[in-house]
MARGU-645121 format. One record per residue: residue in three letters; x, y, z of N, C-alpha, C in turn. Coordinates in nm, 4 decimals. Example, Ala and Ser with C-alpha at 12.3 -4.5 7.8 and 13.67 -1.06 7.14 Angstrom:
! residues 2
   residuo         nx         ny         nz        cax        cay        caz         cx         cy         cz
       ALA     1.3190    -0.5690     0.7800     1.2300    -0.4500     0.7800     1.3200    -0.3300     0.7800
       SER     1.2850    -0.2250     0.7080     1.3670    -0.1060     0.7140     1.2900     0.0030     0.7870
END
This chain:
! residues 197
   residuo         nx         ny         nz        cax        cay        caz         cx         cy         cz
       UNK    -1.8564     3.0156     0.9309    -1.7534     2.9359     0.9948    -1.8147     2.8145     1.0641
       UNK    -1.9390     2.8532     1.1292    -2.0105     2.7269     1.2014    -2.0465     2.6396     1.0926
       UNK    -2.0744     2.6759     0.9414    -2.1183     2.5706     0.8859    -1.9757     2.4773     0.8615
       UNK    -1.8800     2.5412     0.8373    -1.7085     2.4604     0.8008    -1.6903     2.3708     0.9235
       UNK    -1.7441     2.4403     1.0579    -1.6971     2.3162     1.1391    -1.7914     2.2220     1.1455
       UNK    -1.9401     2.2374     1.0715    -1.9686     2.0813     1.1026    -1.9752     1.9819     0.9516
       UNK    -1.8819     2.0894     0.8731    -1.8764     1.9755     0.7037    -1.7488     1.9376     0.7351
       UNK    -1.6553     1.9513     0.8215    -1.5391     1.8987     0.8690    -1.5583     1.7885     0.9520
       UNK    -1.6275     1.8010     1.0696    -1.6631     1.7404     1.1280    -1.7250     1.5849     1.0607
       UNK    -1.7980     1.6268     1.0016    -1.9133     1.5391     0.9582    -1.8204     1.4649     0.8534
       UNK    -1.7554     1.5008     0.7570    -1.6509     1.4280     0.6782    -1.5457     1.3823     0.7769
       UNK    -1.4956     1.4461     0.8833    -1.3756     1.3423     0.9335    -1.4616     1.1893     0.9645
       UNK    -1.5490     1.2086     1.0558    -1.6412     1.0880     1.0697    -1.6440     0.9979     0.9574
       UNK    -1.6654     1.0264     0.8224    -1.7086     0.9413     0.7355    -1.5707     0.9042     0.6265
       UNK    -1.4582     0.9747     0.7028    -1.3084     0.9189     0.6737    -1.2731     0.7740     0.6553
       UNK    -1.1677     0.7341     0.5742    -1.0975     0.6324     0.5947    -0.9741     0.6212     0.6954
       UNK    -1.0083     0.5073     0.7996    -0.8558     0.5112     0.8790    -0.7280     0.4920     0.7600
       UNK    -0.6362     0.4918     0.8061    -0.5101     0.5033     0.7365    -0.4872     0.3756     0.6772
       UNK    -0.5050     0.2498     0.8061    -0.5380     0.1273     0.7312    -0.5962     0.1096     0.6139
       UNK    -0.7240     0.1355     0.6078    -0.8674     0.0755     0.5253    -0.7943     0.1918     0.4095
       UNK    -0.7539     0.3019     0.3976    -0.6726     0.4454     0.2764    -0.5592     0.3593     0.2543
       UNK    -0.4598     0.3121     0.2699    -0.3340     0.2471     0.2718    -0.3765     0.1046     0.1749
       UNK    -0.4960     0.0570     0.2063    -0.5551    -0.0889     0.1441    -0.6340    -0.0730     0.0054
       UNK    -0.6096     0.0830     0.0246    -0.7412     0.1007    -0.0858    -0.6233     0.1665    -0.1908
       UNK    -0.5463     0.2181    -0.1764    -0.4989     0.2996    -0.2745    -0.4687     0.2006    -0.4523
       UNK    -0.4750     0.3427    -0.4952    -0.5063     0.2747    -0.6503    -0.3477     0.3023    -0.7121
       UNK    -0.2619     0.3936    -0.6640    -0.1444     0.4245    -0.7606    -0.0997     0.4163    -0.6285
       UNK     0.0765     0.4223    -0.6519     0.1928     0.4239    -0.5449     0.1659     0.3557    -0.4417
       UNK     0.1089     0.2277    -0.4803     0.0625     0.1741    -0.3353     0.2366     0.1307    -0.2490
       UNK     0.3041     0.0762    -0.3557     0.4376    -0.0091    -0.3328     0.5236     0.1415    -0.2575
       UNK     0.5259     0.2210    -0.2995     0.5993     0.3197    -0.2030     0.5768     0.3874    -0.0806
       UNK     0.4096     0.4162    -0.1288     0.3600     0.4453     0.0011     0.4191     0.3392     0.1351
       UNK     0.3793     0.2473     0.1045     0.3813     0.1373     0.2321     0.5213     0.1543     0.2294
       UNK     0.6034     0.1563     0.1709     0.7845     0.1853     0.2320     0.8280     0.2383     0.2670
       UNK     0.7804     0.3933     0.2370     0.8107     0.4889     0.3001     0.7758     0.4817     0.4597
       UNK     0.6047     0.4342     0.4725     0.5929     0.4483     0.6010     0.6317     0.3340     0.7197
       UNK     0.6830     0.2324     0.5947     0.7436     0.1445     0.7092     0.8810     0.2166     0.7456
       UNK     0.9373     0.2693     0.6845     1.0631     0.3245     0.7014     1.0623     0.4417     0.7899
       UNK     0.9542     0.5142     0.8614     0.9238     0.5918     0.9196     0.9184     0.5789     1.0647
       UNK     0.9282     0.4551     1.1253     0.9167     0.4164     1.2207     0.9889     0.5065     1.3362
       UNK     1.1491     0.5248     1.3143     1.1600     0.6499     1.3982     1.1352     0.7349     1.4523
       UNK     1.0569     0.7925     1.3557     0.9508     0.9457     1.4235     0.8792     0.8959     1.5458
       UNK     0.8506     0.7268     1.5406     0.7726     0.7542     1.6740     0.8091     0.7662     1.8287
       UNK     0.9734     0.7052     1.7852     1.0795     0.7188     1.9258     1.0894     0.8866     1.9159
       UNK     1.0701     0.9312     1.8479     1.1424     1.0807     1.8324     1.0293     1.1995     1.9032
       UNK     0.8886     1.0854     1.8880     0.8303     1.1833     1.9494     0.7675     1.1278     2.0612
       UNK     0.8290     1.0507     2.1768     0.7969     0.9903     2.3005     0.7058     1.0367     2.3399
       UNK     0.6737     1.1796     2.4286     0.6456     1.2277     2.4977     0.4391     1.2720     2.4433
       UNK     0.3952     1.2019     2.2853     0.3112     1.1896     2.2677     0.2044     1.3633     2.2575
       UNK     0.2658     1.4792     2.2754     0.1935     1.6056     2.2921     0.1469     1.6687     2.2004
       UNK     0.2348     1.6257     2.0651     0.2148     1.7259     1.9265     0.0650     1.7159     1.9113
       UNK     0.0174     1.5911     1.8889    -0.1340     1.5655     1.8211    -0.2441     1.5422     1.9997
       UNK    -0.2075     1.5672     2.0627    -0.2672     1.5277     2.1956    -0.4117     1.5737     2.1527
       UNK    -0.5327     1.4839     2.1626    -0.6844     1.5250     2.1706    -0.7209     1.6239     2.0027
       UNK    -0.6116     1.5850     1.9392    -0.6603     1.6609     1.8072    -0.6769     1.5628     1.7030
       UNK    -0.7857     1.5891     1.6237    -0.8643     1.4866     1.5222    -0.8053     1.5461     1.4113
       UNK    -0.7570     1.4595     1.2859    -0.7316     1.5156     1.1818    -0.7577     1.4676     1.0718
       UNK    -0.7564     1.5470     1.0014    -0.8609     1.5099     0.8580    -0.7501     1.5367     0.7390
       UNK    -0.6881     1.4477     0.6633    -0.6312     1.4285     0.5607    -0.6886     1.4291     0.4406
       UNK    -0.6799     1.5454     0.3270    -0.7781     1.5486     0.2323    -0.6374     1.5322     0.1045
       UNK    -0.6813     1.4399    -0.0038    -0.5699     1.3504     0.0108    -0.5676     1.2847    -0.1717
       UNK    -0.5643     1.2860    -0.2442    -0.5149     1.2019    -0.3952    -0.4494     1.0874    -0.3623
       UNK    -0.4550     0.9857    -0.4148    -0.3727     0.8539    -0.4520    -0.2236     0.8976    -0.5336
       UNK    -0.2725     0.9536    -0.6289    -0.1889     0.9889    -0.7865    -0.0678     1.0983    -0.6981
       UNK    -0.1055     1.1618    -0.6170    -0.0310     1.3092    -0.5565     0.1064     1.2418    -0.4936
       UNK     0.2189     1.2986    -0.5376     0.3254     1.2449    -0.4622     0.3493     1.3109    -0.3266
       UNK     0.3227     1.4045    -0.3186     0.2792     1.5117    -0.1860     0.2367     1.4030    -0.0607
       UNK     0.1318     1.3402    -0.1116     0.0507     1.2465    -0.0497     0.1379     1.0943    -0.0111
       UNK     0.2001     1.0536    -0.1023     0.2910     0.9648    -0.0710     0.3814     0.9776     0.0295
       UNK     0.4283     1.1052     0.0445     0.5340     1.1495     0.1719     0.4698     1.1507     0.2770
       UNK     0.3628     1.2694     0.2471     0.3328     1.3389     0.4187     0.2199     1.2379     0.4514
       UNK     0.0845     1.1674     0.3914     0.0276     1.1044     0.4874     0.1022     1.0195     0.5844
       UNK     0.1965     0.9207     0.5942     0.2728     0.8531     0.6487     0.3413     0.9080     0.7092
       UNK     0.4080     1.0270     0.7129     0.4669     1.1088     0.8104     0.3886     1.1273     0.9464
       UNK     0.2432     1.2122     0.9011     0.1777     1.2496     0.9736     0.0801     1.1173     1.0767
       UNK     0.0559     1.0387     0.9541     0.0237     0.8790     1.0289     0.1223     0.8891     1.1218
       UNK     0.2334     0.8513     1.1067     0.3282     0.8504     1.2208     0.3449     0.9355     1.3617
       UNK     0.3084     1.0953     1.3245     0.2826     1.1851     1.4498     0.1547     1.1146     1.4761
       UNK     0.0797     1.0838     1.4317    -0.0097     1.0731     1.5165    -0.0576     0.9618     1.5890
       UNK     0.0886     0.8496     1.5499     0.0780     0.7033     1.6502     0.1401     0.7219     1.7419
       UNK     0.1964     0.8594     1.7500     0.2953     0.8807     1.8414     0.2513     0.9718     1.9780
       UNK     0.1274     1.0659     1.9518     0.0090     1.0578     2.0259    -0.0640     1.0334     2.0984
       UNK    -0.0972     1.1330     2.2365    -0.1973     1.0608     2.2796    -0.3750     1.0914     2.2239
       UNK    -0.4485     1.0456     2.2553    -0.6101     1.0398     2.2298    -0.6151     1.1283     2.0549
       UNK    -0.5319     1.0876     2.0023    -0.4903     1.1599     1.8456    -0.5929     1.0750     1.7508
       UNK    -0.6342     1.1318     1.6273    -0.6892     1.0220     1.5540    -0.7051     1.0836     1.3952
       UNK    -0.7066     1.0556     1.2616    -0.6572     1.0270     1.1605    -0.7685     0.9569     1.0860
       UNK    -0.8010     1.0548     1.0098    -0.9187     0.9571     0.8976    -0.8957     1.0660     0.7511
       UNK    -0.9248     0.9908     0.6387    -0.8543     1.0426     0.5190    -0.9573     1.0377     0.4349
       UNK    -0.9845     1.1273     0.3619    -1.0446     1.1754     0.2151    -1.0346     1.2138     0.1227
       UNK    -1.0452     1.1649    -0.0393    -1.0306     1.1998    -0.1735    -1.0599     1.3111    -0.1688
       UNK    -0.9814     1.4156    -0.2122    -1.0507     1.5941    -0.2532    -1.1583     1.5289    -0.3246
       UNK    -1.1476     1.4390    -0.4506    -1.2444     1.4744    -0.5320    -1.3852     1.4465    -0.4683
       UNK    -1.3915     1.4089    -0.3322    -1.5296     1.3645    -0.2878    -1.5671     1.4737    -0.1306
       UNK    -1.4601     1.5690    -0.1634    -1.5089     1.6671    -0.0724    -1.4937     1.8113    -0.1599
       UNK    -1.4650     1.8389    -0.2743    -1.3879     1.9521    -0.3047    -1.4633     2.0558    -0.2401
       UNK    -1.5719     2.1137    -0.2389    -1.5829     2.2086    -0.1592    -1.5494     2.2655     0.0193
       UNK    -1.5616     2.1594     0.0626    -1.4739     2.1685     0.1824    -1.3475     2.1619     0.1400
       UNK    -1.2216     2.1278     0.0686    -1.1111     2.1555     0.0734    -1.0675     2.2805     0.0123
       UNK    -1.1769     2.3390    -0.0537    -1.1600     2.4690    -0.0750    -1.0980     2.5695     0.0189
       UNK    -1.2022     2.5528     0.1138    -1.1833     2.6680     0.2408    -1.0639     2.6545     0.3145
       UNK    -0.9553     2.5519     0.2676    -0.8102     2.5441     0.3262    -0.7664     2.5953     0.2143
       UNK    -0.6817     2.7151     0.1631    -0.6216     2.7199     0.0751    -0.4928     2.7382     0.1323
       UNK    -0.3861     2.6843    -0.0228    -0.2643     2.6828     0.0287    -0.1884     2.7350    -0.0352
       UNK    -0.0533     2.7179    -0.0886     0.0367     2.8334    -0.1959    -0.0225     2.8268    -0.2801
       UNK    -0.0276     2.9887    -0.3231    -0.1160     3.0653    -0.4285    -0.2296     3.0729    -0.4136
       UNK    -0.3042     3.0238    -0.2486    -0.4338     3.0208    -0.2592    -0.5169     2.9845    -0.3005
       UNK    -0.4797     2.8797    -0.3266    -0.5922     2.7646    -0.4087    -0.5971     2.6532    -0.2921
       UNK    -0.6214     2.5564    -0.3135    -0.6689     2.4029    -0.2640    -0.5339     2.3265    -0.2793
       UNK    -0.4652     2.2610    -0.1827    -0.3507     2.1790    -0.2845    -0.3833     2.0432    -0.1871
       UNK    -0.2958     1.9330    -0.2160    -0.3133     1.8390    -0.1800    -0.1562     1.7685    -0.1176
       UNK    -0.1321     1.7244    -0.0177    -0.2870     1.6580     0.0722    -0.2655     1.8424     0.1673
       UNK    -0.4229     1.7988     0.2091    -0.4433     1.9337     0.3020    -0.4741     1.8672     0.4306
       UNK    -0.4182     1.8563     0.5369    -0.4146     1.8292     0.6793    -0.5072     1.9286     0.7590
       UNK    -0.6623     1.9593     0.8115    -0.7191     2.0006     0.9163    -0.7361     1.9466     1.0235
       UNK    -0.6878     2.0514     1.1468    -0.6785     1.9815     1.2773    -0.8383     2.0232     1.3258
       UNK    -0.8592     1.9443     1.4004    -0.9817     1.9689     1.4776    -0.9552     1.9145     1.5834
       UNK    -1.0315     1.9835     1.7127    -1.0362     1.9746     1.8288    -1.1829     1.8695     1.8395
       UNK    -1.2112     1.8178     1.9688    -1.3051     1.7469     2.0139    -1.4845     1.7921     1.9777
       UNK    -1.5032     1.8805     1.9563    -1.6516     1.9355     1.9492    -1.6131     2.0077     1.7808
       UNK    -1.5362     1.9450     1.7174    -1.5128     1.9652     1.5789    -1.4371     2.0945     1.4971
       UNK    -1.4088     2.1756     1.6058    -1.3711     2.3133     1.5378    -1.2419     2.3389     1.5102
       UNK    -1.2197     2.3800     1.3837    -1.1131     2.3470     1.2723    -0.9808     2.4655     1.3468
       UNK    -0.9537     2.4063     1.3985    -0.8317     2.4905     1.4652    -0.6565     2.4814     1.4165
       UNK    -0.6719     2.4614     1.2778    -0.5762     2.5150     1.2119    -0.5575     2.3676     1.0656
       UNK    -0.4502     2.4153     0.9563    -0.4578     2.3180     0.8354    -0.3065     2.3457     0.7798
       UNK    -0.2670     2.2620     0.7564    -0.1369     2.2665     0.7149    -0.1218     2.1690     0.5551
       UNK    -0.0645     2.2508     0.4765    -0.1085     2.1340     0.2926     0.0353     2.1386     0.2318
       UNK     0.0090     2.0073     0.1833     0.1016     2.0330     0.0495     0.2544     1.9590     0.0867
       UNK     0.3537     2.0489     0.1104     0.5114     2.0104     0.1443     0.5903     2.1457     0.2076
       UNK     0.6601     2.1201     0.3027     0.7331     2.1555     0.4275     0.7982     2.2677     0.2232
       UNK     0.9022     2.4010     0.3419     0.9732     2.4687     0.2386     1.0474     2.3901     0.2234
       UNK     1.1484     2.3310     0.2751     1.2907     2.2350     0.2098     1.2312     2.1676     0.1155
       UNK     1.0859     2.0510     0.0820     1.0333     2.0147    -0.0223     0.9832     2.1197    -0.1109
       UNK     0.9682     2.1998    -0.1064     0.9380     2.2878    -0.1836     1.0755     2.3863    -0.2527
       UNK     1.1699     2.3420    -0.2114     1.2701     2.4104    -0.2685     1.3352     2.3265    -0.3597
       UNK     1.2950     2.1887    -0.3300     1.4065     2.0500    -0.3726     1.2765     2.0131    -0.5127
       UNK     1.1609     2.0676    -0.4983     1.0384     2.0422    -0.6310     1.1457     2.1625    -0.6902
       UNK     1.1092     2.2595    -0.6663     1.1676     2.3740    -0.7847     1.2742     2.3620    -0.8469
       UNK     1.3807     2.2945    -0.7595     1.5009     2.2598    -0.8649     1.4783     2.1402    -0.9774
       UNK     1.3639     2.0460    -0.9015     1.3463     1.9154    -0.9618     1.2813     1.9326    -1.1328
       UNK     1.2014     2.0573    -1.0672     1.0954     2.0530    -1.2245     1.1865     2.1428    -1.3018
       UNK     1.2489     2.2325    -1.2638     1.4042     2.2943    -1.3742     1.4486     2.2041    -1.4242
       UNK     1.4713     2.0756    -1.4066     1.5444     2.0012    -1.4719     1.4230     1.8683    -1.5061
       UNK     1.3113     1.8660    -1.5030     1.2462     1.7807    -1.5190     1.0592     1.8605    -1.5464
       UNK     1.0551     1.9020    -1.6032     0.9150     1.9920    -1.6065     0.7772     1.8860    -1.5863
       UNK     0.7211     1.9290    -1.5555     0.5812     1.8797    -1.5252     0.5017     1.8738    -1.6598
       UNK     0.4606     1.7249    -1.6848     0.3653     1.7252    -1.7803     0.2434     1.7792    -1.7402
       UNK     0.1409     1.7848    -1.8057     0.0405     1.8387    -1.8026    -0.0155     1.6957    -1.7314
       UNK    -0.1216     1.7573    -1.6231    -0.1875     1.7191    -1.5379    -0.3261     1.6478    -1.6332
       UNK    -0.3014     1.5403    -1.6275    -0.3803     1.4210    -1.6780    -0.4575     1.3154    -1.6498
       UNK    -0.5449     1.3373    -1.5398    -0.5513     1.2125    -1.4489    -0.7139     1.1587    -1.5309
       UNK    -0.7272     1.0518    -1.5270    -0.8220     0.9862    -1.5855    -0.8552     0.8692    -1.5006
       UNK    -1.0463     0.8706    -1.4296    -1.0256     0.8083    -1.3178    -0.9867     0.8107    -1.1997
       UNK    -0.8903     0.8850    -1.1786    -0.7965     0.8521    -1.0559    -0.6744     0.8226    -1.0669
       UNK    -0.6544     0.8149    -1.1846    -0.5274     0.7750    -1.2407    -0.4641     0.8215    -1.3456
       UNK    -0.2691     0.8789    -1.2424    -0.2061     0.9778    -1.4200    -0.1832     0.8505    -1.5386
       UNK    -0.2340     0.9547    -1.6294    -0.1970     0.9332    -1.7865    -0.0190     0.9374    -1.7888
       UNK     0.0021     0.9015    -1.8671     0.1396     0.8888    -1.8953     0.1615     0.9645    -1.9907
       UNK     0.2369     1.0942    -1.9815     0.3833     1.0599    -1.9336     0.3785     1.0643    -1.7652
       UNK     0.2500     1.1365    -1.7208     0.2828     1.2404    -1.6190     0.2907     1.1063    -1.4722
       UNK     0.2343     1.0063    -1.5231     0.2400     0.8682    -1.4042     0.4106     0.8412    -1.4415
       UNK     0.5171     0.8271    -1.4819     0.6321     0.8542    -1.5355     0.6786     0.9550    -1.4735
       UNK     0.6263     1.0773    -1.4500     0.7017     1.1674    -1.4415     0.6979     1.1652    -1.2546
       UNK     0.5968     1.1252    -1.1971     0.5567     1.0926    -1.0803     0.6410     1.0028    -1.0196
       UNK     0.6804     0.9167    -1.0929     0.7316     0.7889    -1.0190     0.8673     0.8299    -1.0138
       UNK     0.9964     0.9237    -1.1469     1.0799     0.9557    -1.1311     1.0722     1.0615    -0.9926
       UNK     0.9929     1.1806    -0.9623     1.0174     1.2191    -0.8485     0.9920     1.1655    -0.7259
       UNK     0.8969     1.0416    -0.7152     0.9171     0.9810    -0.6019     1.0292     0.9357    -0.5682
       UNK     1.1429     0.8650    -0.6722     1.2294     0.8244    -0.6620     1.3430     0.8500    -0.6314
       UNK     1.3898     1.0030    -0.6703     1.4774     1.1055    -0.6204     1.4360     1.1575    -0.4729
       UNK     1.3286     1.1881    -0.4802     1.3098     1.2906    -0.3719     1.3061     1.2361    -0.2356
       UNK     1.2755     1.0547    -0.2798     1.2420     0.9908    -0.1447     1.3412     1.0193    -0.0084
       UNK     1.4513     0.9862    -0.0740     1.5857     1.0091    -0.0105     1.5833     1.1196     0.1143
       UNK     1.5740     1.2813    -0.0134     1.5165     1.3997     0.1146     1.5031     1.2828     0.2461
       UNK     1.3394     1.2692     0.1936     1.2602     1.2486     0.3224     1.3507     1.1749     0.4195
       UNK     1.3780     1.0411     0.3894     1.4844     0.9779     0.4767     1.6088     1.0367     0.5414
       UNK     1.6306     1.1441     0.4677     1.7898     1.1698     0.5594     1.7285     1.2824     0.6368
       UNK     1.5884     1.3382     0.6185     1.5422     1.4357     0.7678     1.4128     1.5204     0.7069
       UNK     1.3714     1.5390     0.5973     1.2824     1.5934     0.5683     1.1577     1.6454     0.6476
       UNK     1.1279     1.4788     0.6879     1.0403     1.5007     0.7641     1.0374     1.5445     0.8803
       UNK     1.1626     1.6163     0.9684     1.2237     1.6675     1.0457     1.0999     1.8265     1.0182
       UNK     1.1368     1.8596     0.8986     1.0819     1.9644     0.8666     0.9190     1.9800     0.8556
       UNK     0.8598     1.8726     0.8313     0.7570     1.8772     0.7897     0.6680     1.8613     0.9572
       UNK     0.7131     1.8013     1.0350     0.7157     1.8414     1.1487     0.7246     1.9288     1.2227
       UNK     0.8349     1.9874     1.2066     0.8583     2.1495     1.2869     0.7073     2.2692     1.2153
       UNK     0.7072     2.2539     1.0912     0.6057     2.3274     1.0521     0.4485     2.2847     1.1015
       UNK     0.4317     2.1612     1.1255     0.2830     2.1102     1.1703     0.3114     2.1664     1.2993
       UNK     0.3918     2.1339     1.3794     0.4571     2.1692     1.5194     0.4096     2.3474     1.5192
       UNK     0.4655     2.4421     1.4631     0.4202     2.5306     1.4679     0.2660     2.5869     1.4176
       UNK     0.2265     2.5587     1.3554     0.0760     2.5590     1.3678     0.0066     2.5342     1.4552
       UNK     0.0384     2.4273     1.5086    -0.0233     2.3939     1.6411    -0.0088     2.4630     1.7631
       UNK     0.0986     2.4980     1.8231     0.1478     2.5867     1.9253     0.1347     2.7242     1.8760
       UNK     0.1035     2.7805     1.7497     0.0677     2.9242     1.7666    -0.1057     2.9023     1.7576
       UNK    -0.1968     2.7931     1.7255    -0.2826     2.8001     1.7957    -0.3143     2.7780     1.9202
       UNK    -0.2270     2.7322     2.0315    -0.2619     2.7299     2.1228    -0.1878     2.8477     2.2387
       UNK    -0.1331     2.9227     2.1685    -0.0636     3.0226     2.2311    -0.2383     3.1654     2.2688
END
């Protein structure tokens, strides 16, 4: 465990701020940035600045991932909303063994994977992937829209599956806007307070 908290550690350090990740992205750059301009609310919503108070977090993170399109910007957002909070982001493919040791549904690795860390680095909880309401609104989505086979070349989906990406960004965005991220919140929210309970 002591070695996880200092390959956490040591990778949040050598993170991208959200800026310099936001400037760099190679796919969905045009949504990303809309979504999170459109996000601005969350930060009146969370005045009082406590959720992320003194906790460092490490976003382990795909370009191509629509997962990633939602929640980094969500969570960017909790954490401008913050006090002494801070936010630095990494390609799985340049950590995969550290994102291992977060596994998420089904126990694997999924993306993006959110680890909180406290001040002297120790990984005090990880939250991945999409809130259940997104996860209920994918399952109906791919019933009626199946998932191509996972194709990425570079860094970048092959088509159909960059196609098939952009149609669920496009539907699903909505969710997020009319409260999603309501949810995706309450669940980071609870992680946090049953670690500090």
């Amino acid at each position: 465990m002591r070695r996880l908290m200092s390959n956490a550690g040591k990778t949040f350090t050598t993170g991208l701020t959200f800026d310099e990740y936001a400037a760099d992205l190679r796919v969905h750059h045009k949504e990303f940035a809309e979504y999170y301009e459109r996000l601005t609310e969350i930060v009146s919503e969370l005045r009082d600045g406590s959720l992320f108070a003194n906790v460092r977090t490490l976003a382990i993170v795909e370009d191509w991932c629509p997962d990633c399109v939602f929640n980094v910007p969500i969570v960017a957002r909790f954490i401008e909303a913050s006090r002494q909070a801070s936010l630095r982001i990494v390609r799985r493919a340049e950590c995969r063994p550290l994102a291992d040791n977060f596994p998420g549904r089904g126990g694997v690795s999924r993306i993006p994977t959110f680890v909180f860390l406290d001040s002297t680095d120790n990984v005090i909880g990880h939250w991945s992937e999409r809130c259940t309401s997104s996860q209920r609104w994918f399952d109906q989505f791919t019933r009626h829209h199946p998932m191509p086979e996972l194709d990425i070349r570079d860094g970048i989906p092959a088509p159909p599956l960059l196609d098939w990406m952009k149609l669920r960004i496009s539907l699903e965005r909505e969710q997020f806007y009319r409260g999603v991220w309501r949810d995706v919140l309450a669940e980071i929210r609870a992680v946090l307070r049953r670690l500090a309970e």
